[in-house]
VEXVEX-670811 format. One record per residue (C-alpha): residue in one letter; y, x, z. Coordinates in steps of 0.1 Angstrom, whole numbers. Layout:
N
(site A; (Y; X; Z))
...
END
This chain:
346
(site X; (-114; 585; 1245))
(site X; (-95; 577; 1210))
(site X; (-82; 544; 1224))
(site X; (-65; 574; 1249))
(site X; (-57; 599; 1222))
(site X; (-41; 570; 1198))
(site X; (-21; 557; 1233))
(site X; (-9; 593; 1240))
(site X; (2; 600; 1205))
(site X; (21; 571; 1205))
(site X; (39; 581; 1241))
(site X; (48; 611; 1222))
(site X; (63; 597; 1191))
(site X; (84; 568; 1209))
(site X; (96; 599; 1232))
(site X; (107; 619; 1204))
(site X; (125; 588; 1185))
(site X; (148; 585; 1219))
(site X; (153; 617; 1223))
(site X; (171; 624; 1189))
(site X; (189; 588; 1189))
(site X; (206; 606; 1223))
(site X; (217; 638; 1210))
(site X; (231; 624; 1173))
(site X; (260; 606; 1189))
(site X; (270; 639; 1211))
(site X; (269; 657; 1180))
(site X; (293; 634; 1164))
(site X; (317; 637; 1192))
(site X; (314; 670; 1188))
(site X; (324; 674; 1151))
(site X; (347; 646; 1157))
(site X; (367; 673; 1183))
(site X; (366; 699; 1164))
(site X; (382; 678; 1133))
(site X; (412; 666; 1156))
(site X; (413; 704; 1174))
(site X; (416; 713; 1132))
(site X; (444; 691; 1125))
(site X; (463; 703; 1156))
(site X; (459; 737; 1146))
(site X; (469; 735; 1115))
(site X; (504; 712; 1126))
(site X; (511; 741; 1149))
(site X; (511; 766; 1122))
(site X; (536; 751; 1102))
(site X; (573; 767; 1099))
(site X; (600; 749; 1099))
(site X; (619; 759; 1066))
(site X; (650; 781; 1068))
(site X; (679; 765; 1050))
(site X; (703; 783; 1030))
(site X; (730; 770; 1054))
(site X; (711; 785; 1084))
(site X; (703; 820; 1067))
(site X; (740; 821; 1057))
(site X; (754; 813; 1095))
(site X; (734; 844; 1106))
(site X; (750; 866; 1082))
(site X; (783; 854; 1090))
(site X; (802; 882; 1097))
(site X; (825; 868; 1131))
(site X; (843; 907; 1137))
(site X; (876; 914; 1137))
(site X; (896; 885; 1126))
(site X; (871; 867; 1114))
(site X; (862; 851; 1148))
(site X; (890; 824; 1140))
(site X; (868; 811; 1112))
(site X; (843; 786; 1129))
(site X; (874; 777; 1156))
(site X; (889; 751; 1125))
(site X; (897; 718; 1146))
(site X; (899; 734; 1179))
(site X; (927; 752; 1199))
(site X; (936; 786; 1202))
(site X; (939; 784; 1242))
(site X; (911; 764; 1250))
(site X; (889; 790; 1230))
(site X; (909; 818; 1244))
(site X; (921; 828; 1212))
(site X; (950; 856; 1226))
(site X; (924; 868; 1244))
(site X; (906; 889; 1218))
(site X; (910; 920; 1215))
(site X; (919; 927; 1180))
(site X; (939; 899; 1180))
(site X; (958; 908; 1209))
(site X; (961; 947; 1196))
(site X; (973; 933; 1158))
(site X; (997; 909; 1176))
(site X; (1015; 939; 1196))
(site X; (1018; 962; 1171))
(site X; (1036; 937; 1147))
(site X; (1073; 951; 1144))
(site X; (1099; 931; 1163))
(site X; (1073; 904; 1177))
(site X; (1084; 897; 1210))
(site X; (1038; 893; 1224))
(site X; (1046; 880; 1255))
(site X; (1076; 858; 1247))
(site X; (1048; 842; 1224))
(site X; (1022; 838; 1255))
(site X; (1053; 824; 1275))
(site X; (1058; 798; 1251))
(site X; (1025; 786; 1235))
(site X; (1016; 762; 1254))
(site X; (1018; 727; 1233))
(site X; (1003; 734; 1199))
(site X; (985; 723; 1172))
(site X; (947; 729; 1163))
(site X; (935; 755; 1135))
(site X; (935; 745; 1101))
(site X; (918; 765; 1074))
(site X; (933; 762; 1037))
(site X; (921; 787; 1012))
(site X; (909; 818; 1037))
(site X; (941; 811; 1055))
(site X; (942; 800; 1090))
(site X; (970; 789; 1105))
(site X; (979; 773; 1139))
(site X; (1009; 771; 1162))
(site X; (1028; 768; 1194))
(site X; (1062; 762; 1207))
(site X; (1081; 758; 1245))
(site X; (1065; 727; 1260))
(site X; (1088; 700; 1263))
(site X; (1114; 720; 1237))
(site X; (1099; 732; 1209))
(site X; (1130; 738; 1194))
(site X; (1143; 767; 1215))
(site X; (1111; 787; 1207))
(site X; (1082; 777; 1181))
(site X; (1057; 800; 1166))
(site X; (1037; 796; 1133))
(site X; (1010; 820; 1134))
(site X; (985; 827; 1099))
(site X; (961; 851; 1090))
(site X; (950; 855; 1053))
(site X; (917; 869; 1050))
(site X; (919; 881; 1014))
(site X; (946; 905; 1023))
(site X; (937; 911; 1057))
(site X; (976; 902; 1066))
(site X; (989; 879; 1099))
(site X; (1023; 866; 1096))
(site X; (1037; 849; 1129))
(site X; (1071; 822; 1116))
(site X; (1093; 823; 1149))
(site X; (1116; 794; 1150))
(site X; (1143; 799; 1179))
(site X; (1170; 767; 1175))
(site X; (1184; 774; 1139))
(site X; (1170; 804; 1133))
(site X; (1136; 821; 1116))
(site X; (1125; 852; 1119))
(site X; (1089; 858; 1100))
(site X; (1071; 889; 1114))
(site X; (1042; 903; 1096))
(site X; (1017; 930; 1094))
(site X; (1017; 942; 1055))
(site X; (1047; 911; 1039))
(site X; (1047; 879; 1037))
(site X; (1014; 858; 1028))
(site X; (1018; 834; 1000))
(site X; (1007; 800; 1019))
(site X; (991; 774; 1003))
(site X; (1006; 745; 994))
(site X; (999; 721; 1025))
(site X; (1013; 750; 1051))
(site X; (1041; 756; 1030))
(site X; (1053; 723; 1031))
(site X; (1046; 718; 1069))
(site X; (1070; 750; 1071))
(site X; (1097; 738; 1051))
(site X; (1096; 703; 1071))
(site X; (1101; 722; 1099))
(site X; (1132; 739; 1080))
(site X; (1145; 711; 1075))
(site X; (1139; 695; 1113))
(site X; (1158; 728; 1123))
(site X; (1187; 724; 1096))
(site X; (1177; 760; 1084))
(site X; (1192; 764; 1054))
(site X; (1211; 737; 1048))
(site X; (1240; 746; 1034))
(site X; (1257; 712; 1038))
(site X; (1252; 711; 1078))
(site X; (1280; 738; 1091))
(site X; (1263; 738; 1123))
(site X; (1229; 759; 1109))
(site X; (1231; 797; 1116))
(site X; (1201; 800; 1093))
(site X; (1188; 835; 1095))
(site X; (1154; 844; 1079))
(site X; (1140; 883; 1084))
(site X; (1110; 897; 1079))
(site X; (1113; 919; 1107))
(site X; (1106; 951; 1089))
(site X; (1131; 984; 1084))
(site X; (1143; 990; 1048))
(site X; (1145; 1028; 1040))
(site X; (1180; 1021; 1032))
(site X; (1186; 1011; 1063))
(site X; (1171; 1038; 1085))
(site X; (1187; 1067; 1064))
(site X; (1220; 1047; 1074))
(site X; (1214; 1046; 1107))
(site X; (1208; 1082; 1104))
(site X; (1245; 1086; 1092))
(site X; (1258; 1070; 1122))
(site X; (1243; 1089; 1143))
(site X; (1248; 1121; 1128))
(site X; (1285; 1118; 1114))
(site X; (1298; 1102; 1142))
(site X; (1284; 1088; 1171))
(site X; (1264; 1125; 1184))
(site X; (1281; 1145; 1160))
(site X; (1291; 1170; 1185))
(site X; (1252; 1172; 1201))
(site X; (1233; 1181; 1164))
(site X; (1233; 1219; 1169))
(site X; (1219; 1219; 1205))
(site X; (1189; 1194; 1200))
(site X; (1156; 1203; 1197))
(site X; (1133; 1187; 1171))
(site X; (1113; 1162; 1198))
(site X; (1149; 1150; 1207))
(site X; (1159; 1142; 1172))
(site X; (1148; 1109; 1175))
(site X; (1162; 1072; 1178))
(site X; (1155; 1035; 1180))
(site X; (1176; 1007; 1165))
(site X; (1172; 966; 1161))
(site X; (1200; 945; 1145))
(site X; (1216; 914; 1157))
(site X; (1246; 892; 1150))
(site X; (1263; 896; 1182))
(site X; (1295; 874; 1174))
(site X; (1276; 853; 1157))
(site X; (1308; 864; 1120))
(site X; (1275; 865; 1094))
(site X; (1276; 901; 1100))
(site X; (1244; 917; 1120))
(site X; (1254; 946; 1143))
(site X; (1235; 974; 1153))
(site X; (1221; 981; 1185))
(site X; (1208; 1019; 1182))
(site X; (1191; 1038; 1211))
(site X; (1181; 1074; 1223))
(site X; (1155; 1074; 1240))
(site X; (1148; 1113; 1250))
(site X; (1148; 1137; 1280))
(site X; (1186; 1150; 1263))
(site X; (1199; 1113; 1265))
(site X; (1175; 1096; 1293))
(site X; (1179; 1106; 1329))
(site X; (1163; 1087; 1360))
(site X; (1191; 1063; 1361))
(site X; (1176; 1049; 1319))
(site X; (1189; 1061; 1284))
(site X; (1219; 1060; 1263))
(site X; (1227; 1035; 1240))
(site X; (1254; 1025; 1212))
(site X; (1263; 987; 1191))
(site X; (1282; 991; 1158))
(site X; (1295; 971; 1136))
(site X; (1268; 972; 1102))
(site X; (1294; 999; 1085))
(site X; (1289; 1022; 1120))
(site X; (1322; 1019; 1136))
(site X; (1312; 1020; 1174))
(site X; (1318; 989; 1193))
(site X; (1303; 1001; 1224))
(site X; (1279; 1029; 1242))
(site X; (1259; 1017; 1274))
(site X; (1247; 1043; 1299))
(site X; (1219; 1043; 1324))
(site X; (1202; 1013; 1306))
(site X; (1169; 1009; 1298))
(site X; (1154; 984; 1270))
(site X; (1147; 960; 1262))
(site X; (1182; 937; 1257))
(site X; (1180; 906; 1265))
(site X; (1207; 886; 1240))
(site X; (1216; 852; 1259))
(site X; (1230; 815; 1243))
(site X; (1259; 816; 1264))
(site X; (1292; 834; 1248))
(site X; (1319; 855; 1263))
(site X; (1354; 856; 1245))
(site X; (1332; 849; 1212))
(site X; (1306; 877; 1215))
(site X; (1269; 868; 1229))
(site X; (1265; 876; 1266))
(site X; (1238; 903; 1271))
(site X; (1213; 907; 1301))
(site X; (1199; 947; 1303))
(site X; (1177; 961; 1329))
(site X; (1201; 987; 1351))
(site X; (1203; 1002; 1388))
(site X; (1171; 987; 1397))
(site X; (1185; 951; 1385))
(site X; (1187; 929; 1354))
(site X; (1226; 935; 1346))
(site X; (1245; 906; 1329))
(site X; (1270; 920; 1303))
(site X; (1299; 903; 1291))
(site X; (1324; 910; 1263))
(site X; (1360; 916; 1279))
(site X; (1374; 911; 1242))
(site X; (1373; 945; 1230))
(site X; (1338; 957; 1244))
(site X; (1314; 952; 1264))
(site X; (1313; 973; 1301))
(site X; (1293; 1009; 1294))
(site X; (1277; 1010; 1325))
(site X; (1258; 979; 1336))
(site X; (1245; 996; 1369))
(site X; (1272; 976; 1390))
(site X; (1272; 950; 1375))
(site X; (1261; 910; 1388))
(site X; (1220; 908; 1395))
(site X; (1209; 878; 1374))
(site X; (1175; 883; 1388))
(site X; (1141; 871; 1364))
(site X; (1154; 859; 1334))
(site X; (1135; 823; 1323))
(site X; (1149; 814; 1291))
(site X; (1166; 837; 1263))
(site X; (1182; 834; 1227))
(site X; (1164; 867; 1218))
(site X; (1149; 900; 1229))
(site X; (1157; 930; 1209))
(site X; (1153; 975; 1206))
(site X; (1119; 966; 1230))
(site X; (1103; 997; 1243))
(site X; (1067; 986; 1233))
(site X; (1067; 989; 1197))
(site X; (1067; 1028; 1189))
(site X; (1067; 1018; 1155))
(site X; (1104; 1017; 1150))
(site X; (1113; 1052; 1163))
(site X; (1121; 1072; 1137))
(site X; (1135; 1111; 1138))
(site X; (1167; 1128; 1122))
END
């Protein structure tokens, strides 16, 4: 009966020995899980670290013209840059900036460069840049675009609010191109250099004013009402003598009838030269020359009207005159109807 007792005791002792050496290692595993399962856990959890770079790109401000700021190094028509709105809006409302001679025309140009918060880029007439190039820049500090228009020996530079002090790299650049155009050389005869900012003086208008009024609708003052007091006027070198003349248009329900509007050209001391009937901006001013003065192209009896000097005027009604159809090249545009901003009253 002990020998039994001792030999069952035994059983149960052996049995308990195997039975913890089993469960030991499966708690290890177990531990051994949950360590890893820890360290994944706690890799998860970790944020990445926000740069100062990264925090400064969100808070970029990219409205209004400041969307041409992370374009440096691309181009302005492969990012559809004339497509914005603002920029298209700014662009037409510039004062004698011809907006879709410049679409026309830009198609070879140069990336966007970026020199001290001024961007600048531009475009010319594939194939010749010569006959029409645009410099375009926007200086961010004063809000300001100024758009250089090279056309053969000539510059005009249009701007928003005067002209942008460039640094040094785009001013050079422009005055190479000066030079490539023989503007203002004053050795080479053949340069008709001719640099305007495209604004109206005061001076100016109040003469134009005086032309009118004194002489060419002297006899219409008294029966106008005050929304008909108003003109239009651009200036031009017609005869290409150093002296601009003036192309000056009324453009109201007393002077305009179904047929277009009246217009006048004088001489820059207001001796009239010519008046044009049944015409409607804007006029087209062409290379070629008639008896010394520029041939013009105006839009008359439902055609685009070629006028040509006879040597004393040019013909004051272009209805009947020859159809010279779509007009695909042109030394410049002038008096056009879509800027409002250089009517002025009397």
């Amino acid at each position: 009966m002990m020998v039994q007792r001792i030999v069952y005791a035994l059983f149960v002792f052996l049995f308990v020995i195997s039975c913890k050496q089993k469960t030991e290692p499966t708690q290890v595993e177990k531990e051994g899980v949950q360590e890893v399962n820890s360290e994944v856990d706690d890799e998860v959890l970790v944020m990445p670290e926000v740069t100062e770079e990264a925090a400064e790109v969100e808070k970029e401000d990219l409205s209004g013209m400041n969307f041409l700021f992370p374009l440096k190094g691309k181009y302005a028509t492969q990012e559809n840059v004339f497509k914005n709105q603002t920029m298209q809006t700014r662009l037409k409302a510039i004062d004698g900036l011809n907006y879709d001679n410049l679409i026309v025309f830009w198609n070879t140009e140069t990336p966007i460069e970026i020199q001290n918060d001024v961007v600048h880029m531009s475009g010319c007439k594939q194939h010749d840049c010569p006959s029409n190039a645009y410099d375009f820049f926007y200086d961010k500090k004063t809000d300001n675009i100024n758009v250089y228009y090279f056309r053969n020996n000539s510059l005009r530079i249009l701007n928003e609010k005067g002209i942008i002090e460039l640094p040094v790299l785009f001013k050079e650049e422009i005055e190479v191109k000066k030079s490539n155009a023989k503007i203002g050389n004053v050795e080479n005869n053949t340069s008709v250099y001719d640099i305007n900012d495209g604004k109206r003086t005061k001076e100016e208008i109040e003469k134009v004013k005086g032309f009118l009024v004194n002489d060419l609708i002297k006899k219409d003052i008294e029966i106008l009402s005050p929304n008909q007091r108003n003109f239009t006027y651009t200036t031009f070198d017609l005869n290409d003598d150093g002296k601009k003349e003036f192309l000056i248009g009324l453009q109201n329900n007393f002077y305009c009838g179904t047929g277009g509007c009246t217009y006048f050209v004088t001489t820059d001391k207001g001796k009239l030269i010519n008046s044009f009937t049944v015409s409607r901006a804007p006029f087209y001013v062409l290379e070629n020359k008639t008896k010394g003065w520029h041939d013009l192209v105006v839009y008359s009896g439902s055609a685009n009207r070629l006028i040509q000097f006879d040597g004393k005027s040019y013909p004051s009604n272009p209805s009947s005159l020859k159809d010279v159809g779509e007009l695909d090249d042109y030394l410049a545009e002038i008096l056009s109807l879509s800027d409002t901003s250089t009517t002025f009253d009397f």
